[in-house]
DOTOR-683960 format. One record per residue (C-alpha): residue in three letters; y, x, z. Coordinates in steps of 0.5 Angstrom, whole numbers, plus 500, padded with zeros to 3 digits. Example, Ala and Ser with C-alpha at 12.3 -4.5 7.8 and 13.67 -1.06 7.14 Angstrom:
<recs>
<r ala	yy 491	xx 525	zz 516>
<r ser	yy 498	xx 527	zz 514>
</recs>
This chain:
<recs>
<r unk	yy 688	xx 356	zz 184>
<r unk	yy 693	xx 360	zz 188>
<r unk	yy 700	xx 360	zz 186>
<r unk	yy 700	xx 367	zz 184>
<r unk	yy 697	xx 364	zz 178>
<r unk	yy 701	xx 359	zz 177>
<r unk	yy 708	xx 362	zz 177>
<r unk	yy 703	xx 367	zz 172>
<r unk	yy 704	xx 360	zz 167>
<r unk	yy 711	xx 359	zz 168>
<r unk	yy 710	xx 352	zz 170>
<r unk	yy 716	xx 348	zz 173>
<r unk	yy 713	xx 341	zz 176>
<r unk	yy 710	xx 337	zz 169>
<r unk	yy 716	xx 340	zz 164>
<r unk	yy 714	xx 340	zz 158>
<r unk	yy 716	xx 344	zz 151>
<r unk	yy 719	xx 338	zz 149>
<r unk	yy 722	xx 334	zz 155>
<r unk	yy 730	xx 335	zz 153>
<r unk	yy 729	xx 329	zz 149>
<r unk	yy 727	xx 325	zz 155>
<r unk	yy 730	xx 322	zz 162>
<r unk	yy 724	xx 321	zz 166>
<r unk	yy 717	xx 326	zz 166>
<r unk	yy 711	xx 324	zz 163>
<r unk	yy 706	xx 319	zz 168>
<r unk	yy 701	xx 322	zz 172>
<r unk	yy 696	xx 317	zz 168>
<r unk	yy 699	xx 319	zz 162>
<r unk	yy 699	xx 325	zz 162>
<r unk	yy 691	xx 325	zz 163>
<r unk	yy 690	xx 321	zz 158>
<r unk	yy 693	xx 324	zz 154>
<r unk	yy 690	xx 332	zz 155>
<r unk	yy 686	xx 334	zz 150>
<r unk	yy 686	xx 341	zz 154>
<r unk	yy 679	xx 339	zz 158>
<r unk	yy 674	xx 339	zz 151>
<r unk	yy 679	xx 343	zz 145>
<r unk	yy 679	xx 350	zz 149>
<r unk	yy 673	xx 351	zz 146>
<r unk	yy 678	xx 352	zz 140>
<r unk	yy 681	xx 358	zz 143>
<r unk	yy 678	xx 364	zz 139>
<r unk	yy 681	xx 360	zz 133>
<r unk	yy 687	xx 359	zz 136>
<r unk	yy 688	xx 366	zz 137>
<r unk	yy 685	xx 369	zz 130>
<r unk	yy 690	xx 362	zz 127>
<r unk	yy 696	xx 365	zz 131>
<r unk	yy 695	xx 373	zz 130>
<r unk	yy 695	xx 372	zz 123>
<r unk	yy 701	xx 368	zz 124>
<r unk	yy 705	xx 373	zz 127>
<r unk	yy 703	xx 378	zz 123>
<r unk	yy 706	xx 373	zz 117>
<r unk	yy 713	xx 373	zz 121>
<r unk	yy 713	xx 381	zz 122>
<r unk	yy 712	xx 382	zz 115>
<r unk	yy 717	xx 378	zz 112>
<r unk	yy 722	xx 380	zz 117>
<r unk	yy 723	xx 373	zz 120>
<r unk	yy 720	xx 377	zz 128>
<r unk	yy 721	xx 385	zz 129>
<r unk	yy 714	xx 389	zz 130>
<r unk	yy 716	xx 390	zz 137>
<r unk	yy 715	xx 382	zz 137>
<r unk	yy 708	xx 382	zz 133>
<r unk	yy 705	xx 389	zz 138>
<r unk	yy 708	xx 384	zz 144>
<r unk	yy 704	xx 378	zz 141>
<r unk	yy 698	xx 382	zz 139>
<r unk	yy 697	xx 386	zz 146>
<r unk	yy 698	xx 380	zz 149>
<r unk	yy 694	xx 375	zz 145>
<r unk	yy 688	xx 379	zz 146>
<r unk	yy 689	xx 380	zz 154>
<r unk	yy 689	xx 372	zz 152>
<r unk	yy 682	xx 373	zz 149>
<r unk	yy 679	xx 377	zz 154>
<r unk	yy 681	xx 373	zz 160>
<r unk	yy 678	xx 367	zz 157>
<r unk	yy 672	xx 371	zz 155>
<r unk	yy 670	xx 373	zz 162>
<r unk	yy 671	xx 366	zz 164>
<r unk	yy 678	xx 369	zz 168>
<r unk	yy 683	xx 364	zz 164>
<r unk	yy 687	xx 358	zz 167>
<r unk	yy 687	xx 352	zz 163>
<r unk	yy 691	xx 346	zz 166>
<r unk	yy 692	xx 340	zz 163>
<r unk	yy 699	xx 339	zz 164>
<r unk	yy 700	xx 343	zz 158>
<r unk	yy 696	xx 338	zz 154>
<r unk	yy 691	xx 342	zz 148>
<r unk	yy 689	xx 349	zz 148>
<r unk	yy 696	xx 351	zz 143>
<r unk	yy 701	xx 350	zz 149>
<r unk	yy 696	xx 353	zz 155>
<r unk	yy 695	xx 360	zz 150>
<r unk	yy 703	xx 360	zz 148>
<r unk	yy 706	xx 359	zz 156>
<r unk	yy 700	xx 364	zz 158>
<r unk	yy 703	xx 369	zz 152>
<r unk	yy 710	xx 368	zz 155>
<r unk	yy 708	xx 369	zz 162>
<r unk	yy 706	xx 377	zz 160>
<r unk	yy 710	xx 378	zz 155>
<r unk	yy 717	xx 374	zz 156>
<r unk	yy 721	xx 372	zz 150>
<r unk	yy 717	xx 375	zz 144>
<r unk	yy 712	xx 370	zz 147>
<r unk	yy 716	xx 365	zz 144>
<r unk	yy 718	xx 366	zz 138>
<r unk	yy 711	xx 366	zz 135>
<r unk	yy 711	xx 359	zz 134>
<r unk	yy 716	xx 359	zz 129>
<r unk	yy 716	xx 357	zz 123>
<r unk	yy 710	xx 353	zz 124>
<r unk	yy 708	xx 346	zz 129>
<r unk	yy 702	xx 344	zz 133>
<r unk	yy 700	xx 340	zz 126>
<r unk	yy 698	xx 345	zz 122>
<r unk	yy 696	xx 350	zz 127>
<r unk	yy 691	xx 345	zz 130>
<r unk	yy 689	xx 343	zz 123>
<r unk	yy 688	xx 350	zz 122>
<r unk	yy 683	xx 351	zz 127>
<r unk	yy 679	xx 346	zz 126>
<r unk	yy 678	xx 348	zz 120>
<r unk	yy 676	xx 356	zz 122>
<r unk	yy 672	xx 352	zz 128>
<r unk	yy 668	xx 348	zz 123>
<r unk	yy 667	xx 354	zz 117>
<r unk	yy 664	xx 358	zz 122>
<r unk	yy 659	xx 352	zz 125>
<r unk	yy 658	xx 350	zz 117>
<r unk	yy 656	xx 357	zz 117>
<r unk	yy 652	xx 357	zz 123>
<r unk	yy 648	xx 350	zz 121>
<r unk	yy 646	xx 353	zz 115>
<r unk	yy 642	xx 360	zz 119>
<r unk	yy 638	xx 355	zz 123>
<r unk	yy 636	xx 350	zz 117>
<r unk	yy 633	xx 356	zz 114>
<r unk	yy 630	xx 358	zz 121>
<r unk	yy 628	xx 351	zz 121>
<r unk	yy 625	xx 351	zz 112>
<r unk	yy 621	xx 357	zz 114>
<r unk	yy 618	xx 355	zz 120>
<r unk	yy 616	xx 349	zz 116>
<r unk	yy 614	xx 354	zz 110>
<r unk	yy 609	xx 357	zz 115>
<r unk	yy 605	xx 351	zz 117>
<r unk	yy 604	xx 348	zz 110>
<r unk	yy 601	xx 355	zz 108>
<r unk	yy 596	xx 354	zz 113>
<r unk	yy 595	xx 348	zz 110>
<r unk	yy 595	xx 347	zz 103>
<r unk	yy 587	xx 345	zz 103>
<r unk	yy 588	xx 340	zz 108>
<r unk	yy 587	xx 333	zz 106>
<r unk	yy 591	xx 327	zz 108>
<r unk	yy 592	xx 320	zz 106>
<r unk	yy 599	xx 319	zz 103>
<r unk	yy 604	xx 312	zz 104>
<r unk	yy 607	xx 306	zz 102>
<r unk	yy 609	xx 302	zz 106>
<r unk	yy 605	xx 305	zz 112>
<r unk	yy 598	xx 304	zz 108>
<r unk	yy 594	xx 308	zz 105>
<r unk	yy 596	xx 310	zz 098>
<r unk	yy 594	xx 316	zz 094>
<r unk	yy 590	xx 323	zz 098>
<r unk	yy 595	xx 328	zz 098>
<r unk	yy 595	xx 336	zz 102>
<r unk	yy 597	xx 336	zz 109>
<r unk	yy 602	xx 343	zz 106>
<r unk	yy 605	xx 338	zz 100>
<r unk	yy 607	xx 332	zz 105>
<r unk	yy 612	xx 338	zz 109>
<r unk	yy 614	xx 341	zz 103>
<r unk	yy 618	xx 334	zz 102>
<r unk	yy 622	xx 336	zz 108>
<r unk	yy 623	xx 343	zz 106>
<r unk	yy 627	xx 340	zz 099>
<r unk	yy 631	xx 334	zz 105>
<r unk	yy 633	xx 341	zz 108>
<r unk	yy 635	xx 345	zz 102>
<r unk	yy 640	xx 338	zz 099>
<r unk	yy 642	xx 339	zz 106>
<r unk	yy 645	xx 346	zz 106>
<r unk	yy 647	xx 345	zz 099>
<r unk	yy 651	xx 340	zz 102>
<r unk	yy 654	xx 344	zz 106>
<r unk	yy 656	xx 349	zz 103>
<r unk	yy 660	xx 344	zz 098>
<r unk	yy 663	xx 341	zz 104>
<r unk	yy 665	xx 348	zz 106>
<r unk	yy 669	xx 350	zz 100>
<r unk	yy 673	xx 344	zz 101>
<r unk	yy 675	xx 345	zz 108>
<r unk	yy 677	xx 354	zz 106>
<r unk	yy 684	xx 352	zz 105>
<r unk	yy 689	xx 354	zz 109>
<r unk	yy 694	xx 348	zz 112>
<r unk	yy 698	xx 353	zz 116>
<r unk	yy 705	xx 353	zz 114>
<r unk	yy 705	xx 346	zz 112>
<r unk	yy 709	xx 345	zz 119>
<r unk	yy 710	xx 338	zz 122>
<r unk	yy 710	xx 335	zz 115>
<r unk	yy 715	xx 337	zz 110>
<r unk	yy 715	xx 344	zz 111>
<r unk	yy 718	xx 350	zz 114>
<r unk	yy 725	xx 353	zz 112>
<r unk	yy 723	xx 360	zz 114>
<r unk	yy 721	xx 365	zz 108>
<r unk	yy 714	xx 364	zz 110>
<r unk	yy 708	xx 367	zz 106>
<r unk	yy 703	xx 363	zz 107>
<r unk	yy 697	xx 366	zz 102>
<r unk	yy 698	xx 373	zz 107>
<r unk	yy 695	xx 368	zz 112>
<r unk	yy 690	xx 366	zz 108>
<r unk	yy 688	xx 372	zz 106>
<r unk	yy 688	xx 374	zz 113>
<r unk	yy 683	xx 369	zz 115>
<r unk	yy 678	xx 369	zz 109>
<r unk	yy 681	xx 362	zz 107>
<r unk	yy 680	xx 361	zz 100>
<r unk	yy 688	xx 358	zz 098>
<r unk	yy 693	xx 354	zz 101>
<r unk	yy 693	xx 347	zz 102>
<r unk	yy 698	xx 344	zz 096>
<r unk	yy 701	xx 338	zz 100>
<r unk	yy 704	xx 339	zz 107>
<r unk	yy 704	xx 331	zz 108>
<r unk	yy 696	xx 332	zz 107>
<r unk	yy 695	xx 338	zz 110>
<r unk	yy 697	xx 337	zz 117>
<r unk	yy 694	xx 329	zz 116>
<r unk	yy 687	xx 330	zz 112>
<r unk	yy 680	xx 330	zz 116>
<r unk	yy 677	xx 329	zz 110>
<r unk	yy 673	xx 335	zz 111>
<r unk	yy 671	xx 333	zz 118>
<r unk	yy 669	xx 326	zz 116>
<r unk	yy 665	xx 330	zz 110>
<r unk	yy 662	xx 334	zz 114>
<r unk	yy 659	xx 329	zz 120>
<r unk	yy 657	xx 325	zz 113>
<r unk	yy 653	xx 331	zz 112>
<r unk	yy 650	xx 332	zz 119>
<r unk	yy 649	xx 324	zz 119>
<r unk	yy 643	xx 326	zz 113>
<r unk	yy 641	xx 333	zz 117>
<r unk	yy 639	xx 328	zz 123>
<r unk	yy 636	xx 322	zz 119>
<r unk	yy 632	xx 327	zz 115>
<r unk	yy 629	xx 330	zz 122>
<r unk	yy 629	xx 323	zz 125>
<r unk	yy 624	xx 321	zz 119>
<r unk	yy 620	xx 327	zz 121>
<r unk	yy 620	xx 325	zz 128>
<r unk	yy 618	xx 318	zz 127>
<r unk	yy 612	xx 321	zz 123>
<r unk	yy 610	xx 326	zz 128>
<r unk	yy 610	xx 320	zz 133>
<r unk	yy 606	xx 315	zz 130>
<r unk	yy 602	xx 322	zz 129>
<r unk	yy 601	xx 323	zz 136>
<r unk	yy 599	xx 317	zz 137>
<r unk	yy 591	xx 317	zz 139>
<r unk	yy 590	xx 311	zz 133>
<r unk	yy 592	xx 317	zz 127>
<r unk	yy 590	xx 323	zz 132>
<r unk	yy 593	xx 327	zz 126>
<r unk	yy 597	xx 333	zz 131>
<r unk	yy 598	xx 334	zz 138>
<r unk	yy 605	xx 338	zz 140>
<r unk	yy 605	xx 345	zz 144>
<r unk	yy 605	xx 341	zz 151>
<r unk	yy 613	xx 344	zz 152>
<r unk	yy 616	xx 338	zz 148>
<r unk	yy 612	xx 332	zz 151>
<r unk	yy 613	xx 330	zz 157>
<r unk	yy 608	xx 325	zz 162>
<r unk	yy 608	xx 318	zz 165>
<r unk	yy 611	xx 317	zz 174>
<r unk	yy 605	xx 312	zz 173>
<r unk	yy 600	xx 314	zz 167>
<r unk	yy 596	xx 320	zz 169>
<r unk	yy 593	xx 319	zz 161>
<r unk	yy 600	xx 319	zz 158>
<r unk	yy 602	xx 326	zz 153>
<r unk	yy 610	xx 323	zz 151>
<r unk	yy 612	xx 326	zz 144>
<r unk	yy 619	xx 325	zz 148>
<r unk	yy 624	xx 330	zz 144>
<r unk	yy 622	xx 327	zz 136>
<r unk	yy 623	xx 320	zz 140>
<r unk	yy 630	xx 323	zz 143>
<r unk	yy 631	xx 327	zz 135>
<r unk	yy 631	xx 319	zz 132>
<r unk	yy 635	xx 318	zz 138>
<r unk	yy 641	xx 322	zz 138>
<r unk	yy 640	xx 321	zz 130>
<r unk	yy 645	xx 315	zz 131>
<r unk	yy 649	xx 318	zz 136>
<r unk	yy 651	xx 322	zz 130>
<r unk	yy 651	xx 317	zz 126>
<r unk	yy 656	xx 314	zz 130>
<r unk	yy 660	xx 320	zz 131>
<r unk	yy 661	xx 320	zz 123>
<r unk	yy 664	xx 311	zz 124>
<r unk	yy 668	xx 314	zz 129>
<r unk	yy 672	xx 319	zz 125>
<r unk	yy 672	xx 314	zz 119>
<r unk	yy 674	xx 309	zz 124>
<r unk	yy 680	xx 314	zz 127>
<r unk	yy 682	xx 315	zz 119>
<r unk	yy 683	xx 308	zz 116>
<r unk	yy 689	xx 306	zz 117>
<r unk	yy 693	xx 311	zz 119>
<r unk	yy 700	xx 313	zz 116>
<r unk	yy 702	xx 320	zz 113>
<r unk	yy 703	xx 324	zz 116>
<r unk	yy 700	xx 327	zz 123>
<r unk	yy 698	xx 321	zz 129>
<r unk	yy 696	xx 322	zz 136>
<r unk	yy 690	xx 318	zz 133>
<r unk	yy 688	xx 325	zz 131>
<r unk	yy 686	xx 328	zz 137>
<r unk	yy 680	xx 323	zz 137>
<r unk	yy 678	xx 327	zz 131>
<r unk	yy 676	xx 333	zz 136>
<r unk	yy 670	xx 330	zz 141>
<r unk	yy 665	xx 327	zz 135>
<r unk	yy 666	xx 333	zz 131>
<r unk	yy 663	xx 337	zz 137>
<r unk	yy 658	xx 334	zz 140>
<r unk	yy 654	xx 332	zz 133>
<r unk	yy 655	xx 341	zz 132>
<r unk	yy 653	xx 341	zz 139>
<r unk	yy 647	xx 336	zz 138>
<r unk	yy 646	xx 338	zz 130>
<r unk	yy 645	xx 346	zz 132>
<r unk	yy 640	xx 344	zz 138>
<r unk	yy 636	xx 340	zz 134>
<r unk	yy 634	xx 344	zz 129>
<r unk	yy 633	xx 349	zz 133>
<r unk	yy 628	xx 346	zz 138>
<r unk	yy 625	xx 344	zz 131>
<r unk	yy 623	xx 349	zz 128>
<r unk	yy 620	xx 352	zz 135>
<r unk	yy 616	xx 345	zz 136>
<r unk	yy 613	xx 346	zz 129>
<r unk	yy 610	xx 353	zz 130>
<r unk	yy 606	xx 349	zz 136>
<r unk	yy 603	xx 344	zz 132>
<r unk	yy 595	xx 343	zz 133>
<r unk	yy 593	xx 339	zz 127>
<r unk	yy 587	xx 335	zz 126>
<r unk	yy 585	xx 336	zz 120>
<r unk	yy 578	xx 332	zz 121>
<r unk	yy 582	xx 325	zz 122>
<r unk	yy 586	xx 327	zz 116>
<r unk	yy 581	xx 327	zz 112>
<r unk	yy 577	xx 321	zz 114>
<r unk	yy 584	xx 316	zz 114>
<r unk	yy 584	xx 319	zz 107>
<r unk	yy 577	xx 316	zz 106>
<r unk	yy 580	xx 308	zz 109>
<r unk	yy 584	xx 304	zz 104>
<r unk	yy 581	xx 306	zz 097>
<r unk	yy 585	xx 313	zz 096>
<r unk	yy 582	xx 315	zz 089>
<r unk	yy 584	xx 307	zz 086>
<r unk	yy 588	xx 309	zz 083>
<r unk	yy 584	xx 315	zz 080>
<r unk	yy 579	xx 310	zz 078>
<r unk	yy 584	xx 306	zz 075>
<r unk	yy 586	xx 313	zz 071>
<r unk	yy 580	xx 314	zz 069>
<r unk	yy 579	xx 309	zz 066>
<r unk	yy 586	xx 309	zz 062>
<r unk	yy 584	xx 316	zz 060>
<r unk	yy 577	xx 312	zz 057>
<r unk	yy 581	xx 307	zz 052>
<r unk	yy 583	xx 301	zz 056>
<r unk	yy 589	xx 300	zz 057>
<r unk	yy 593	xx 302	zz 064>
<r unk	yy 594	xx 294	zz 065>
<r unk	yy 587	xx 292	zz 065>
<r unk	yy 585	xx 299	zz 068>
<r unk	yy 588	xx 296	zz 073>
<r unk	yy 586	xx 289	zz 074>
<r unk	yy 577	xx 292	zz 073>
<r unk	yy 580	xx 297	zz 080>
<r unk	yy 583	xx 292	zz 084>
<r unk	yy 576	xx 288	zz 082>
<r unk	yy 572	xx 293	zz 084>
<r unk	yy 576	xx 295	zz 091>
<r unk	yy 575	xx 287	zz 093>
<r unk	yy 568	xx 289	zz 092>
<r unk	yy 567	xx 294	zz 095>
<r unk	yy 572	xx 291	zz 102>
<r unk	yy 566	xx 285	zz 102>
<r unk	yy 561	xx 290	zz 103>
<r unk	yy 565	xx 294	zz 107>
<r unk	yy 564	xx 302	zz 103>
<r unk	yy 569	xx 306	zz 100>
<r unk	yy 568	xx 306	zz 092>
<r unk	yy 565	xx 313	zz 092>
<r unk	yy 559	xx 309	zz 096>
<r unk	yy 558	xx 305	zz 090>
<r unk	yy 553	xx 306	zz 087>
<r unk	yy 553	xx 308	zz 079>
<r unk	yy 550	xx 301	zz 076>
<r unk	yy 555	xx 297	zz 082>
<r unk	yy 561	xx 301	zz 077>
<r unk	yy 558	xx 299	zz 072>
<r unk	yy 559	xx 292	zz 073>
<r unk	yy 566	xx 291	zz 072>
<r unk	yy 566	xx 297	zz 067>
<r unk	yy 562	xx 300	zz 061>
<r unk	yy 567	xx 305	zz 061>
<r unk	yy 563	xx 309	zz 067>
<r unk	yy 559	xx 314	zz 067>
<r unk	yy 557	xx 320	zz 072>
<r unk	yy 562	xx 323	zz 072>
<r unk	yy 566	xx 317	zz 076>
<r unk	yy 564	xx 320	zz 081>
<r unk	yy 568	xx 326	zz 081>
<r unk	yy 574	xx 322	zz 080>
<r unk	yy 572	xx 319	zz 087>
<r unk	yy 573	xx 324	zz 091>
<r unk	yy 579	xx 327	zz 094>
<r unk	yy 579	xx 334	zz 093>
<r unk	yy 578	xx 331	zz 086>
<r unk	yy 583	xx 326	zz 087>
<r unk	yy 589	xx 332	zz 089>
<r unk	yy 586	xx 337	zz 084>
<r unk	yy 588	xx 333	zz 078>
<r unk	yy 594	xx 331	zz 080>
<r unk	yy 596	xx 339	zz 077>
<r unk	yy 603	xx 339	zz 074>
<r unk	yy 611	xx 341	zz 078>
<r unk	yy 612	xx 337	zz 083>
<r unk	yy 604	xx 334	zz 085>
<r unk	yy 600	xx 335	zz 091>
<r unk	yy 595	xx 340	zz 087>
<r unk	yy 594	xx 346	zz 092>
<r unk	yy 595	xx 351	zz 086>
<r unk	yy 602	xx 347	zz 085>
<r unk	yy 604	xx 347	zz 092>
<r unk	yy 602	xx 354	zz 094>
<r unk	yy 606	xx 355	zz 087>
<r unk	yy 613	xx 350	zz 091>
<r unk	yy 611	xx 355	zz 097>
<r unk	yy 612	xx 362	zz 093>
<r unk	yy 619	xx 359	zz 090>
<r unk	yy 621	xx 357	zz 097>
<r unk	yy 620	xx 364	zz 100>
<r unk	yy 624	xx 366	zz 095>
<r unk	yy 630	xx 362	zz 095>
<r unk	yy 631	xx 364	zz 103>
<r unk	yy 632	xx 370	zz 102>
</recs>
């Protein structure tokens, strides 16, 4: 750094806007330590936007000149430029990215640089760019969750009349369509966006203007600024407006069940993969091979998907953590908010976008689908059905089926391969027509109502889905 640009910052050895009240400097170890600097200048464009508002407030009610707020304006967007074209100096003598904008300013513009502080505290200026940094990532979240839900859309389309065996717990349940079971993460990603929009409309308050604690004494019009910024009211209290992250715990909740939900799908895609089920291949740009191992196909990002899960997950602890026994009003605690909130942005936003890539190249292997479906005795429960729909009783229907199974396990045949007289033996009740009932595609295809795995039903969820993106 040359010294022209520093004596540019106004610097003077390590001062600080606040050391009048103290007889020594802040230690060296302290000072780094206490820095945030280094990760909150990625809040720099709210930073600005928060303080143009703010000025433009203060000119209005007349507590700064115009010239002051044309003075602030110019040199706030020279500000905005220097950092965009990566020429701004940030140092961490200044602390955060309040006091790095503020001296810069007062370095171009001179006094009027100072005044834009007034009647406001870095309490409620960073609580208030959190809160603009987190509508726009809310915002940014939900447009990659739509591109993911399409990309999901898509392949189930292609295969609503693929058949696969359901599960609980892990064995073999009930045949379902290939296009049903993916249409289950579509509704886990719309709760999910649901979710966020709900959390968004609790964080669009405006905390500016709250000051330190308590208020400020200036004339201040603080839904002016609201307005300005697109927020949707003030903040009614100024303890807990400078003092709540409750909004970004709510919001790491939200993205802690983004991640659970697509480590779920990771987990399947991984057992999937492997040669025992050989239901899908991933496109070979998100596998990776073995240093010893010729042979090996490694579906490394679902597995690093399940891993970083609990790493936002643990972000969502840490701010929890952070919270829980602080006292009103603002703690130095808070700046330990920053960090988890962007990395599980960082981590969320990557992730849904590198799936809804890694869903348009998966090969699916509709063959072993179908023949896991035709292991366990899928249709039992039809046969059981069945049986009901002939007179007797479901629990009894129950008990000839589970018969019926352990027979046809001993002679190692799945249901549909017995014979009509061997049926008939554990019921009078059977006909021909049992064997329709066996079958998978006659299996899927009865179950015809909102909600089941009926081709005509999912091709009817896909519709309503397309529908709803839009």
């Amino acid at each position: 750094m040359t010294t022209s640009k520093k004596k540019n910052l106004v610097i003077k050895g390590n001062k600080k806007i606040w050391s009048g009240r103290f007889s020594e400097p802040v230690s060296e170890l302290v000072q780094r330590y206490t820095a945030s600097v280094h990760f909150d200048q990625r809040l720099a464009e709210y930073d600005i936007q928060g303080s143009i508002a703010h000025a433009e407030m203060l000119s209005a009610t007349g507590i700064i000149s115009k010239k002051d707020l044309i003075a602030i304006k110019q040199g706030l967007e020279q500000i905005r430029n220097e950092i965009y074209n990566g020429e701004f100096i940030w140092l961490s003598e200044l602390e955060d990215v309040h006091l790095n904008i503020e001296m810069r300013l007062t370095s171009l513009i001179g006094d009027a640089g100072k005044k834009m502080h007034t009647a406001r505290s870095r309490n409620d200026q960073i609580a208030t760019d959190i809160r603009l940094y987190l509508r726009f990532s809310i915002d940014d979240i939900i447009a990659h969750i739509k591109i993911m839900q399409k990309a999901l859309l898509d392949l189930a389309e292609k295969h609503i009349d693929t058949v696969m065996p359901g599960f609980t717990h892990l064995q073999v349940a009930q045949p379902i369509s290939f296009g049903h079971h993916l249409m289950a993460y579509f509704e886990m990603l719309k709760r999910d966006t649901e979710r966020l929009v709900d959390c968004r409309k609790r964080l669009n308050k405006l905390p500016l203007g709250s000051a330190a604690l308590a208020g400020t004494s200036y004339p201040i019009n603080r839904r002016m600024v609201a307005k300005k910024l697109g927020f949707d009211g003030v903040c009614k209290n100024s303890l807990d407006a400078v003092s709540d992250r409750d909004f970004a715990i709510e919001f790491c909740a939200c993205a802690a069940l983004i991640m659970t939900h697509l480590s779920r799908l990771s987990e399947e895609f991984v057992l999937w993969m492997n040669p025992s089920f050989g239901f899908i291949s991933l496109a070979d740009r998100f596998c990776t091979g073995s240093s010893i191992m010729p042979q090996k196909k490694n579906p490394d990002v679902p597995e690093l998907v399940r891993g970083k899960t609990g790493r936002v997950n643990g972000h969502l602890v840490a701010l929890l953590t952070v919270m829980k026994a602080q006292p009103l009003a603002y703690n130095k605690d808070n700046q330990e908010d920053k960090e988890p909130i962007f990395d599980t942005i960082d981590t969320l936003n990557d992730t849904l976008r590198i799936y809804a890539d890694m869903l348009t190249g998966i090969n699916v292997n509709k063959d072993a689908m179908r023949n896991a479906a035709m292991h366990g005795y899928a249709t039992a429960t039809d046969f059981a059905d069945y049986l009901v729909k002939k007179g007797l009783p479901f629990r009894d229907a129950h008990e000839v089926v589970a018969k019926a199974v352990r027979f046809a396990e001993n002679k190692n045949l799945d249901l549909s391969k017995l014979t009509l007289p061997e049926l008939k033996n554990f019921s009078r009740l059977v006909e021909k027509d049992i064997f329709m009932v066996l079958t998978l595609e006659g299996s899927i295809q009865s179950r015809d109502h909102i909600g089941g795995t009926a081709p005509s039903q999912v091709r009817i969820a896909i519709k309503q889905a397309r529908k709803e993106l839009l």
